[in-house]
Structure formats: C-alpha cells, structure tokens
C-alpha positions as CSV (number, residue, x, y, z in Angstrom):
1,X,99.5,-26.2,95.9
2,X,102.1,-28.2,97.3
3,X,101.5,-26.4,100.8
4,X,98.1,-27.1,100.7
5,X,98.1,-30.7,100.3
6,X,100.8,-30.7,103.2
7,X,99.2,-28.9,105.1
8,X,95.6,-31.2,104.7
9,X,97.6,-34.1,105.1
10,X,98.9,-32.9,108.6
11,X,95.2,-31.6,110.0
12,X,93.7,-35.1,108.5
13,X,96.7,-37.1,110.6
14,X,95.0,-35.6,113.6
15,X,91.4,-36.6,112.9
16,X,92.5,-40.5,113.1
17,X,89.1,-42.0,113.4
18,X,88.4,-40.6,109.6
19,X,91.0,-43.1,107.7
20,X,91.7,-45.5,110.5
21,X,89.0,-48.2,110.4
22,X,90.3,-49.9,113.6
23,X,88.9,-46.9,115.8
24,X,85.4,-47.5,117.2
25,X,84.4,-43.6,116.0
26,X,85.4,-44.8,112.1
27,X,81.7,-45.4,111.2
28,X,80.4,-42.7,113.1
29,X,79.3,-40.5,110.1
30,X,78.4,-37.9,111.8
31,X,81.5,-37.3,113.8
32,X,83.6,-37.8,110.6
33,X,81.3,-34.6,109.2
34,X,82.2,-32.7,112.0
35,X,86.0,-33.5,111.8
36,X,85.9,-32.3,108.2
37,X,84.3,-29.3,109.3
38,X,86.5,-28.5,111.4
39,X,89.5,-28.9,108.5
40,X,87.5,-26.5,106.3
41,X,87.6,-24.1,109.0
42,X,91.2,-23.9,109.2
43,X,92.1,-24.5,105.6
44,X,89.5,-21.5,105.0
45,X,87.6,-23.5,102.4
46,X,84.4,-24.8,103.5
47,X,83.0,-24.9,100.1
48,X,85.2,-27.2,98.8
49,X,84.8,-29.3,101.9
50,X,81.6,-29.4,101.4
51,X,81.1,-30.4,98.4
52,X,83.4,-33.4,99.2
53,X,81.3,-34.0,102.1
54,X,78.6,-34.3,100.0
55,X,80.5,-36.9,97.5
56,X,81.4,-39.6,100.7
57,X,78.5,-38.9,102.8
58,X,77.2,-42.5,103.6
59,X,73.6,-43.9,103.6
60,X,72.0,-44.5,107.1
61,X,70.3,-47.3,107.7
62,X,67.9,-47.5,111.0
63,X,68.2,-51.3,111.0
64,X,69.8,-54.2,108.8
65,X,66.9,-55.2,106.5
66,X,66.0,-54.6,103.0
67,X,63.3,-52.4,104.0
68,X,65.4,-50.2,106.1
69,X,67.9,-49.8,102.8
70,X,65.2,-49.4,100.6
71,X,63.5,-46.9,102.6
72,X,67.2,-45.5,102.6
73,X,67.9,-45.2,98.6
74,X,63.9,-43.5,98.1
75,X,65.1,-40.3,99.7
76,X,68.7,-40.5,98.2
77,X,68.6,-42.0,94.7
78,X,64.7,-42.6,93.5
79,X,63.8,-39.5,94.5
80,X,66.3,-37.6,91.9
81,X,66.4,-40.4,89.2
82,X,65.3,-38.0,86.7
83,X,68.9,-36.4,86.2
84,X,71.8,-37.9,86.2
85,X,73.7,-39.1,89.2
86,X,76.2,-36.5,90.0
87,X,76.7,-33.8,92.7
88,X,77.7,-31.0,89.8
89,X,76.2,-31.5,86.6
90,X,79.7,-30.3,85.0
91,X,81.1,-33.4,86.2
92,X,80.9,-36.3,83.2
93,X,79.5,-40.0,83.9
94,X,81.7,-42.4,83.5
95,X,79.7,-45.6,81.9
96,X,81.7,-49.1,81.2
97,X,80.9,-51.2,78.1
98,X,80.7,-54.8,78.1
99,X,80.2,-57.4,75.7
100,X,79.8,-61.2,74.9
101,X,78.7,-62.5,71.7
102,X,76.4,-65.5,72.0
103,X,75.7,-66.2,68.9
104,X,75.8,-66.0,65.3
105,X,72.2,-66.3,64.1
106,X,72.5,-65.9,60.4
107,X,73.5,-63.3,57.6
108,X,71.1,-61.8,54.6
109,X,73.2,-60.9,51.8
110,X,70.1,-59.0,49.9
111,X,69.0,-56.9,52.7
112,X,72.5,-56.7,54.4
113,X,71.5,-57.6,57.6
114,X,74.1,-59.5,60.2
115,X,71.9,-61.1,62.9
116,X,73.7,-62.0,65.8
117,X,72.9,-62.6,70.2
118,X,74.8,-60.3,72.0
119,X,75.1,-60.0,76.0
120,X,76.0,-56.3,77.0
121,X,76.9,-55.0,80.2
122,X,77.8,-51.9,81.8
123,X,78.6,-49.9,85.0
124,X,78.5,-46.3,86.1
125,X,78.7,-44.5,89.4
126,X,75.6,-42.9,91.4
127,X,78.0,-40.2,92.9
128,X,77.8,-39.6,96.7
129,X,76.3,-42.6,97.5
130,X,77.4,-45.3,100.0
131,X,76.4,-47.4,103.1
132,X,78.0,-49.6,105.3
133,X,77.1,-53.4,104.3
134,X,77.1,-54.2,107.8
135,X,74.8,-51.7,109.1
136,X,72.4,-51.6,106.1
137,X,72.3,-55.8,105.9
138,X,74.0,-56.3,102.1
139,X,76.8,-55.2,99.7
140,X,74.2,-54.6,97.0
141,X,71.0,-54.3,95.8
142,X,68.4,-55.0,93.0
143,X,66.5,-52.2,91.7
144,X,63.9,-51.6,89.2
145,X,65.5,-49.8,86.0
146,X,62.6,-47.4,85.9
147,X,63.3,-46.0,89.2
148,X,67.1,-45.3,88.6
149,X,69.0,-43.0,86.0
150,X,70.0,-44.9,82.9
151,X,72.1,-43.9,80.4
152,X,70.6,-44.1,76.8
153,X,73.6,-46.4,75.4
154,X,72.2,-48.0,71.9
155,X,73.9,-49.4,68.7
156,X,74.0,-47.8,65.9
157,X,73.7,-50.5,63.2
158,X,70.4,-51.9,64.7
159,X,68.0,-52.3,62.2
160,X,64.9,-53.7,63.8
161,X,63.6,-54.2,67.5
162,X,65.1,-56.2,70.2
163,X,63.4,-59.9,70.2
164,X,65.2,-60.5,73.4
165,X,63.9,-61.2,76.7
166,X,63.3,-57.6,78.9
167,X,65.4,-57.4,81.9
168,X,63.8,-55.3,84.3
169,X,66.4,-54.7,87.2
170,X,69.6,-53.4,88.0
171,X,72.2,-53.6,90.7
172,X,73.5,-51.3,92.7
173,X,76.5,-51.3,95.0
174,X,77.3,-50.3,98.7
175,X,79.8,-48.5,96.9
176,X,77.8,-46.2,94.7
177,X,78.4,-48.9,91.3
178,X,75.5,-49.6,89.1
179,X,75.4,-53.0,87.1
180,X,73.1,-53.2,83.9
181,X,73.0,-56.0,82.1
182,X,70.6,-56.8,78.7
183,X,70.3,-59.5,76.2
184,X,70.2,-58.0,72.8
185,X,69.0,-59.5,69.7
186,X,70.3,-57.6,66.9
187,X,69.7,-57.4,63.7
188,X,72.5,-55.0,62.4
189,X,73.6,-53.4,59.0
190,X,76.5,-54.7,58.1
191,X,78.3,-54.0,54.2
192,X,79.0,-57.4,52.7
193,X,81.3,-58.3,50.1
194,X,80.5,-61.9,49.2
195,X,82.8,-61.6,46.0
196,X,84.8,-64.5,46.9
197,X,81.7,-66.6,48.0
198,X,82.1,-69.1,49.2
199,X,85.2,-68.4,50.7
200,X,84.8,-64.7,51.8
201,X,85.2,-62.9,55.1
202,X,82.7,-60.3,56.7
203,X,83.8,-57.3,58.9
204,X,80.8,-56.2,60.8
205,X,80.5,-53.3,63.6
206,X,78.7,-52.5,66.9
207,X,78.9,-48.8,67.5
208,X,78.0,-48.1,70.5
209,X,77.7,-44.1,71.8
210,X,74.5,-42.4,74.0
211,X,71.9,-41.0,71.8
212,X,71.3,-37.9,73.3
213,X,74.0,-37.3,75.8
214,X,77.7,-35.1,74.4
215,X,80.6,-36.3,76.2
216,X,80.1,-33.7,78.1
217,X,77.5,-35.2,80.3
218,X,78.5,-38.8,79.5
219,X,81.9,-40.5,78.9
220,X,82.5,-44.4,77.3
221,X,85.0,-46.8,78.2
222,X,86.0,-50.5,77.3
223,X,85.8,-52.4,80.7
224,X,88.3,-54.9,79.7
225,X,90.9,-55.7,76.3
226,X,89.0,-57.0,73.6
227,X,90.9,-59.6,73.7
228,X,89.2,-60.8,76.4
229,X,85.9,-59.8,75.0
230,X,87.3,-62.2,72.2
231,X,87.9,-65.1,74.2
232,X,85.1,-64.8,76.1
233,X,82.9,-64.6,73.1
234,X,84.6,-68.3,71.6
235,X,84.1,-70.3,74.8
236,X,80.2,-68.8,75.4
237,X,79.7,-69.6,71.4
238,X,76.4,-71.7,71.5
239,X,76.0,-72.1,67.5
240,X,78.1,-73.7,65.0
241,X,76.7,-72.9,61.9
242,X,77.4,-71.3,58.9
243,X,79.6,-68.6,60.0
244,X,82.9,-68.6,62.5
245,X,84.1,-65.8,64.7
246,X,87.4,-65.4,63.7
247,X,88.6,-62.3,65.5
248,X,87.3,-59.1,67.3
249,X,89.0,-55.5,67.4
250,X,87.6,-52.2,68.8
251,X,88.4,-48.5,68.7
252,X,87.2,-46.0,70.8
253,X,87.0,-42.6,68.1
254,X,84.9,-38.8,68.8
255,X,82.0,-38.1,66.7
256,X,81.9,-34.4,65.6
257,X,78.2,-34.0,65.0
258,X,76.3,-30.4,65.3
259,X,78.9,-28.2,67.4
260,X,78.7,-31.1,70.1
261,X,81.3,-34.0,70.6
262,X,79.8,-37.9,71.4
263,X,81.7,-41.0,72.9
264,X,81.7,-44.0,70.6
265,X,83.0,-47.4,71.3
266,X,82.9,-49.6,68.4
267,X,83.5,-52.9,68.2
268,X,84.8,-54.7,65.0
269,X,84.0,-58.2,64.3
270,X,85.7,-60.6,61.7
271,X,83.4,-63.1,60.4
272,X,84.4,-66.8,58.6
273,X,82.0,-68.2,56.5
274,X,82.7,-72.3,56.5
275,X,82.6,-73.5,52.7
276,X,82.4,-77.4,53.5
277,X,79.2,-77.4,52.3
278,X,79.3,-75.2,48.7
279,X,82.6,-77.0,48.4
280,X,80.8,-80.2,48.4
281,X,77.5,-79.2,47.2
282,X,78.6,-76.6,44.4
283,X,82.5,-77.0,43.4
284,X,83.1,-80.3,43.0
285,X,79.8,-81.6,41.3
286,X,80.5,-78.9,38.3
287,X,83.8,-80.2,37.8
288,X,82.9,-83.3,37.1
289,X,80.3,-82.7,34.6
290,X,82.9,-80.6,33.1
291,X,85.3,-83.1,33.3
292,X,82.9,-85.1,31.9
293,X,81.6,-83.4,29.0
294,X,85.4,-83.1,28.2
295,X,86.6,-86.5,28.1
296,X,82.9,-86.7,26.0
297,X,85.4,-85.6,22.8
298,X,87.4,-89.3,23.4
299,X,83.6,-90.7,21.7
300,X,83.5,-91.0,17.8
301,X,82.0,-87.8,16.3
302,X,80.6,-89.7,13.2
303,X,78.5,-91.4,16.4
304,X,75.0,-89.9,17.1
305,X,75.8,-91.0,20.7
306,X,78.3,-88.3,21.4
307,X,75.4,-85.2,20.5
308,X,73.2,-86.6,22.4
309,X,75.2,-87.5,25.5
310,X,76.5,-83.8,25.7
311,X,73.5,-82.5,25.7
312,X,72.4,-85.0,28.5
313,X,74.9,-83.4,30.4
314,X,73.8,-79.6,29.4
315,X,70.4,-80.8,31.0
316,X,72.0,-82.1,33.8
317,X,73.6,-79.1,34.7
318,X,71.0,-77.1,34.3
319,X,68.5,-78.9,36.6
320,X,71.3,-79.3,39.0
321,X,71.9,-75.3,38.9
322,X,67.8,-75.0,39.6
323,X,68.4,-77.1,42.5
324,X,71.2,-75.4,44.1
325,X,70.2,-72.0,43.5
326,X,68.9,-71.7,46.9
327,X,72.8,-72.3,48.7
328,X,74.1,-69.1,45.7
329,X,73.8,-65.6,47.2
330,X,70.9,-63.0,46.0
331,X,72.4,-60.5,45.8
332,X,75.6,-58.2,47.1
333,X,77.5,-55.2,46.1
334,X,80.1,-57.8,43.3
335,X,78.6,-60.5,41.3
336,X,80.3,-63.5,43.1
337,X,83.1,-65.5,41.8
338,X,80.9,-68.7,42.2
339,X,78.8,-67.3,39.9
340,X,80.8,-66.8,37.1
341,X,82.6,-70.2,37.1
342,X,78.8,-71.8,36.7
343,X,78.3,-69.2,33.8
344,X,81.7,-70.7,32.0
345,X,81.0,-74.5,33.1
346,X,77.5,-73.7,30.8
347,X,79.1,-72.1,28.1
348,X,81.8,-74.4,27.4
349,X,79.4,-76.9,27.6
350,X,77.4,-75.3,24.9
351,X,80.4,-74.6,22.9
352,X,81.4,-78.4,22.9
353,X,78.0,-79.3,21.6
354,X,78.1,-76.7,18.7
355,X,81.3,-77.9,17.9
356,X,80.0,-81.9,18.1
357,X,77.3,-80.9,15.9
358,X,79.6,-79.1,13.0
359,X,82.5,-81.9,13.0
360,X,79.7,-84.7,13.0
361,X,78.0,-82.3,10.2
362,X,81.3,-82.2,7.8
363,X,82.1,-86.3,8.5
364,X,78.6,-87.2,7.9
365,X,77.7,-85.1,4.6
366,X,81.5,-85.4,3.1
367,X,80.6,-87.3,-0.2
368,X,77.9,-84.3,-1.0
369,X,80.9,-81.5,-0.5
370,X,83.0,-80.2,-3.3
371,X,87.0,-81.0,-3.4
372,X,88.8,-79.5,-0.5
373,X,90.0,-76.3,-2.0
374,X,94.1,-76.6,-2.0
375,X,94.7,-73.7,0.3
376,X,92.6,-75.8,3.0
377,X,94.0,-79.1,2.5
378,X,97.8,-77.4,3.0
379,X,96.5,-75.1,6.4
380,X,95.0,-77.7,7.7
381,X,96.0,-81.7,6.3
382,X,99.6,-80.2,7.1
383,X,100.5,-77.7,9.1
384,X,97.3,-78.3,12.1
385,X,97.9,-81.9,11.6
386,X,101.1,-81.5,12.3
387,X,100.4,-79.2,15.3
388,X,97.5,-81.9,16.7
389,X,99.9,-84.7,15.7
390,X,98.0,-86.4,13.4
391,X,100.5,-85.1,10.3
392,X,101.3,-88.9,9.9
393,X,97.8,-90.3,9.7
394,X,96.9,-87.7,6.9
395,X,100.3,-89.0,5.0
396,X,99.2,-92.6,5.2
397,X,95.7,-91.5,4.3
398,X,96.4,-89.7,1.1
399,X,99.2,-92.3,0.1
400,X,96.7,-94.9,0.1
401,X,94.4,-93.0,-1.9
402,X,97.0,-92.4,-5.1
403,X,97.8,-96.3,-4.4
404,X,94.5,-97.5,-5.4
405,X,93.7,-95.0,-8.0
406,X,97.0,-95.8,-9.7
407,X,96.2,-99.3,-9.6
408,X,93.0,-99.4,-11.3
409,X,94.4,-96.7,-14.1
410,X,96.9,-99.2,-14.8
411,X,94.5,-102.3,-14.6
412,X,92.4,-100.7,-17.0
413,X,93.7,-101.1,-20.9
414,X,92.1,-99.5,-24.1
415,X,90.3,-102.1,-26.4
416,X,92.2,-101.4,-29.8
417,X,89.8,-99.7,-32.4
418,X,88.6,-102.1,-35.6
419,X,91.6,-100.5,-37.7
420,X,94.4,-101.9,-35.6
421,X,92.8,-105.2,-36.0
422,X,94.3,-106.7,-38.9
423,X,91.5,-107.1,-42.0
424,X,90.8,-111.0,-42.6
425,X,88.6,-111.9,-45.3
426,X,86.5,-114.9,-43.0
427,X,83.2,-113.5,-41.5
428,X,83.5,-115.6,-38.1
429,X,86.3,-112.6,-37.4
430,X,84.1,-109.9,-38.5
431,X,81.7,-111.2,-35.3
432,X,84.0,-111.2,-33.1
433,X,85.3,-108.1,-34.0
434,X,81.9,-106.3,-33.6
435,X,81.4,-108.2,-30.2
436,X,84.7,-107.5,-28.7
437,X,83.6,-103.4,-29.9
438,X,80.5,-103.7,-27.5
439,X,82.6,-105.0,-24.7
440,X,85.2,-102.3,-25.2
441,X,82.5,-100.0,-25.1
442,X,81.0,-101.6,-21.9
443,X,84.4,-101.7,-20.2
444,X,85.3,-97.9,-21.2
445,X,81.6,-97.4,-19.0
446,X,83.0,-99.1,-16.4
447,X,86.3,-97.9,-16.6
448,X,84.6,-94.0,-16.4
449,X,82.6,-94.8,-13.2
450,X,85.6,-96.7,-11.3
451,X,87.5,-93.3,-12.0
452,X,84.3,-91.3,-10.9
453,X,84.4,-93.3,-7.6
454,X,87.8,-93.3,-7.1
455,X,87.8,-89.5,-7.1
456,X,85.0,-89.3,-4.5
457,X,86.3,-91.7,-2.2
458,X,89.8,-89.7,-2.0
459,X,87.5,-86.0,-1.5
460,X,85.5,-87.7,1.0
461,X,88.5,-89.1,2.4
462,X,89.8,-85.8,2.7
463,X,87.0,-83.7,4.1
464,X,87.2,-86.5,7.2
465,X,90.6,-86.5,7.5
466,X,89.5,-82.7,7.7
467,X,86.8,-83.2,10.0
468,X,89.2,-85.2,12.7
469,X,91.7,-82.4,12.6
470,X,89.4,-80.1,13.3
471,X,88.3,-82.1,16.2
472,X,91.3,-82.9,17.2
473,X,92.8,-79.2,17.3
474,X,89.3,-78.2,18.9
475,X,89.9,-80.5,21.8
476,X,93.0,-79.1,22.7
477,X,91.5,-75.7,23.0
478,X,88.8,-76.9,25.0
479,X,91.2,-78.2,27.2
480,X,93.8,-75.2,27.1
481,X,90.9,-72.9,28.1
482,X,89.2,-74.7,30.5
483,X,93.2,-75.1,32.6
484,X,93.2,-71.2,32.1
485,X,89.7,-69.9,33.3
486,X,90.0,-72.2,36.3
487,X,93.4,-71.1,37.4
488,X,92.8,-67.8,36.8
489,X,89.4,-67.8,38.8
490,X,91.5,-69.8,41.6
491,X,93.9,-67.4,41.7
492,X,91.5,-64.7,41.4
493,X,89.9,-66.1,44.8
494,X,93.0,-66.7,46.6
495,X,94.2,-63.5,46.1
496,X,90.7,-61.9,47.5
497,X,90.6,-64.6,50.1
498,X,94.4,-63.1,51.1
499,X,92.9,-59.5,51.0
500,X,90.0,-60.4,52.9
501,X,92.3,-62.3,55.9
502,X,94.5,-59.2,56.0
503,X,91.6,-56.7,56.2
C-alpha cells in the first residue's frame, strides 16, 4: 500500500498543471482527465481512476450567466434527483443538522404538548459535482427543493402539522454543498412532571433521524457543539413568557429497529417555568387568609363575631380558589404540590370553624350542663392548663368560687326553734315568737336558693374555665400543624426542585 501511494504521488508530481493552480492548463478539465488517464495506465488501475474521475469532474459552463449554469446542473443534477446524490450507492450521505430555537410558544399539561419555533438547517454533498465560479458566473445557486434530492429528516415528537411558512428553495454550492433551511412549528410530545408546580423543570426532546433511509444510505451529524446551538438559541430568544430555556444537551445514539440500523440526533432541552406570577397570585394570598383565620382564635369565642368571621374567610377562599383555577394545571402524571397546600389551607380552615362552633357551644350553654365530672376537671383544669399555661387562672378561679360560697354559709345563721326560746307567760312574746317563725322560715327559702345558685355559678364557672382550655390547647395545635405541613410541603418542593435542576 505504502508503494502505491509513493508511487501516485511521484507520477502526480509530473502532471503539475493538476494541483498547481498557478499554471494556465489548471482549469483545463479536459487536459486534467487525460493526465489522469494516463496515471491509470501506468498504475494498471483505470477503474479506480475512473471512478475518481467521475467524483472531481467539474461542471462546464458555455458562458458566465445563470442560464448557462442552470442549463449546466439540468443534465447533471435535475436530471437524476430521483436517487440520491452519490456516484456508488454503497457510499452513505453525509447530512449536517442544525438548529436554533426561536421561541417558546407555550406548554399544555393535559395533552402534553410542548409548542415551541424552531429554525433547522442542514447540509449534504451532491457527489461529483463542481464548477468554476469564475467560469460559470457565481459560487452558488438557488434551486427549487422539488427538483433536487432531499433527505426525509423529520422529528419524531411532532404531534401535529407544521403552521410555518413553506420554504421552497435550496442552495447549492460550486463545491457540490447543499444548504436547506425550514422554519418549523412544532407541536411536540413532551412527558411533563409538573409535581412541583409552580416551580418545576421540563426536559423535552427533538429526535431527529430520516424516516425511511438506514444508515446505510444516510448518516447524521451535529454541525456544531450544542453549546453553541445553546447560545445561539438565548440571544435569537424572541419571547419572554412563561417558560425559560435554561440549558440544551444532545446525544447522537443507533436505533435497532427491524434488522436495519437508523441515525438519530436528539436534542435535549431544559425548560424553566418562571413562578413570579403563582408566587404572587397563588402562594402568598393563601397565607394570608391562613394567617388570618389563625390569629381569628385571638377573638372571644363566647362572641358570635368570631363564627361568623371564619366562615367569611371560608367563603373567601373558596371564591378566590374559583377564580384562580384557571393559572392551576389540568392535569399531569402527579397531583401537584400546589394543589395539596390549597386542599390543607381549606381544611384547616374548616377545622377552626368546627372547633369555634363547639367551644362557643360549651361556654354558651354551661349553666344547662351537669357538674364537670372529677376525672375531667383534674385532665384538663390541671394538667392541660398547666400545659396551655393557664394552670394559674383556673387556681384563682376556683379559689374565688369556695371564697364566696363560704361566705354566704357563714352569713347565714339558723333561726332558733320556739323551744329554745325561753316560755314567758305575756302574749305580746307569743307574737313575736310566731312572727320571727315565718321569717326563719322565709330566710331558710332564701338561704336554700343562695346555696342553689352558688353551686351553679361554680359548675358554670368550671365548664368555661373548661371551654377556654380547650381553646387555648386547640390553638396551639392549630398552630403546631400548620408550622409542620408547611415545612414539610417546602421541603418537599425543594427537594424536587433540587432533583429536577440535577436531572
């Protein structure tokens, strides 16, 4: 092998006007045939000569004018655009992808659609075919796509037609390069996750591989680093909506698919949805009704005014859930995040008011109740007192109670009966004696009813103290579980939000 190329390289060394363009016979394609010729001759390999001949063989153009070119590339190139441009068919096309993305037009979570305004480009080689710029009047020319061989490059994720504009020519090169460029409008499947809406990330794909041809026949390349793709894509960016390109990455793998082998190219895109706007419209006007209908416990329960302002709020909510519902996601393949934080906002909201409506319940229908049964008044006068710091207030309470009833026991003398009343003979004494009987009698009355009353006002006094407690401990597990299911949904989104950034 080695003697062969020496040997070529000696015999081409003679034939200076093939490689030296500063010789007047360089352009003379006919002479340069010949000298090859000639080479084959002695080298004893004419076919193989040939067959380069065939691949360098330049176009000739009669005069400098479109015409003459065009008139040029009929018999060359249109007239075998049926097949594809190469001298043996065993010999692969080589076809150059290249993107730019335009736009990002909008995302349908139910359908899982990705819309988006791409730009692709790409470049093969009509093999065999050149001409002299100078002699045929341009480096290039347009040409209609029909009347070429295009390769049948599509994406694999499009879902619907292309709404772009047609393009209906191509370029082609002295050089044998064609250049095909398209505007897509895609509508592509993509396989959202908008669990951590709204703060989620979206890894779509552009496939791109020829539909019919193996790589065999036809062969896919990157024609630059999608890094570049990247940058290219952020400075040609034209929207600035919902969504932000946050990076690009491709891979180039071979599809195994019936016995047959096919290029793809695909093209990974990272997608950043900005959550200014659910942040503002969403987040923050549910925590502070929730806030709200917290620091709602700080209003008396006995009052009618703290029922009915929480459910003011409940209806609040719920009209301003109606009205939002059309920034929430339809659907996806995880309930969002979002989602369940409004779902615990409402029910906490509805368990305050349930428990509103039983304390206000037990402090405003005390004096019907029974005694507080002992085991109660300890568990909860004492020990949940003490736990919701009210254990001093239930103290002072009670001691007033046994103050006052100890008071009027002691206030409250018998009226001595007639035979501790010493007998005396005069009748005035015999009056008074009956009358001061009918007042002892009407004082003992009394006496029964102060006792009665006494007695009620220290159970009623004890079913509120009750009724505060209750409140009181309740409170502090409204506000113990509203800290937890927020952190824990925060931490639940940060930690997807991590995922999703390293993804």
């Amino acid at each position: 092998m080695y003697d062969f190329e020496a040997t070529l390289s000696e015999l081409v060394r003679q034939y200076r006007h093939i490689y030296d363009p500063s010789m007047r016979d360089h352009r003379d394609s006919q002479m340069a045939q010949n000298s090859w010729k000639e080479i084959a001759k002695i080298l004893g390999k004419e076919e193989s000569i040939s067959l380069l001949l065939g691949s360098v063989e330049q176009l000739n153009c009669s005069e400098p004018t479109t015409k003459s070119l065009l008139n040029a590339l009929k018999e060359e190139v249109i007239s075998y655009s049926e097949a594809r441009p190469v001298i043996s068919l065993k010999t692969p096309t080589n076809v150059s992808v290249d993107l730019t993305l335009y736009g990002i037009l909008g995302v349908n979570e139910k359908s899982q659609v990705l819309e988006t305004y791409l730009w692709v480009r790409m470049w093969w080689q009509i093999e065999g075919l050149t001409w002299d710029p100078a002699e045929c009047g341009s480096d290039k020319i347009s040409l209609p796509r029909e009347k070429i061989w295009v390769p049948d490059i599509v994406i694999n994720e499009f879902m619907d037609e292309n709404r772009a504009p047609d393009t209906f020519y191509v370029y082609v090169t002295s050089t044998g390069k064609v250049l095909d460029g398209r505007p897509f409008h895609v509508f592509s499947s993509c396989k959202l996750d908008i669990y951590t809406f709204p703060f989620d990330f979206q890894n779509c794909s552009y496939t791109f591989n020829s539909y019919k041809h193996t790589r065999e026949d036809v062969q896919l390349f990157f024609f630059r680093p999608v890094e570049q793709i990247f940058k290219q894509s952020l400075e040609a960016m034209t929207t600035k909506g919902e969504w932000e390109l946050i990076d690009m990455r491709a891979e180039k793998p071979v599809q195994l698919f019936l016995d047959g082998r096919w290029d793809n190219l695909i093209v990974y895109i990272v997608l950043r949805r900005r959550a200014t706007l659910y942040v503002v419209n969403l987040l923050i006007p549910s925590s502070f009704l929730l806030s709200l209908d917290l620091f709602s416990f700080l209003l008396p329960p006995q009052s009618v005014d703290r029922a009915s302002f929480k459910m003011t709020l409940i209806l609040g909510y719920t009209v301003f859930l109606l009205l939002m519902n059309d920034l929430l996601p339809v659907t996806g393949n995880n309930l969002p995040l979002i989602n369940v934080f409004f779902s615990l906002c409402m029910a906490l909201m509805v368990a305050s008011l349930l428990e509103t409506v039983i304390i206000t319940n037990i402090l405003c229908r005390s004096r019907d109740f029974p005694p507080l049964p002992k085991w109660l008044r300890i568990l909860v006068l004492k020990y949940l007192a003490q736990l919701a710091c009210m254990k001093k207030s239930c103290e002072e309470n009670a001691e007033a109670n046994r103050s006052e009833s100890t008071f009027y026991k002691n206030t409250m003398i018998d009226i001595p009966k007639k035979e501790q009343v010493s007998a005396s003979p005069a009748r005035v004494w015999e009056q008074c004696l009956e009358e001061i009987k009918k007042m002892s009698k009407d004082l003992l009355a009394i006496r029964h009813q102060v006792e009665e009353h006494f007695s009620n006002d220290n159970s009623t006094d004890e079913w509120i103290m009750f009724g505060q407690v209750i409140d009181r401990v309740l409170f502090m597990l409204y506000t113990l579980f509203i800290v937890v299911s927020l952190s824990t949904i925060m931490v639940l989104w940060l930690y997807s939000y991590s995922l999703d950034k390293k993804s």
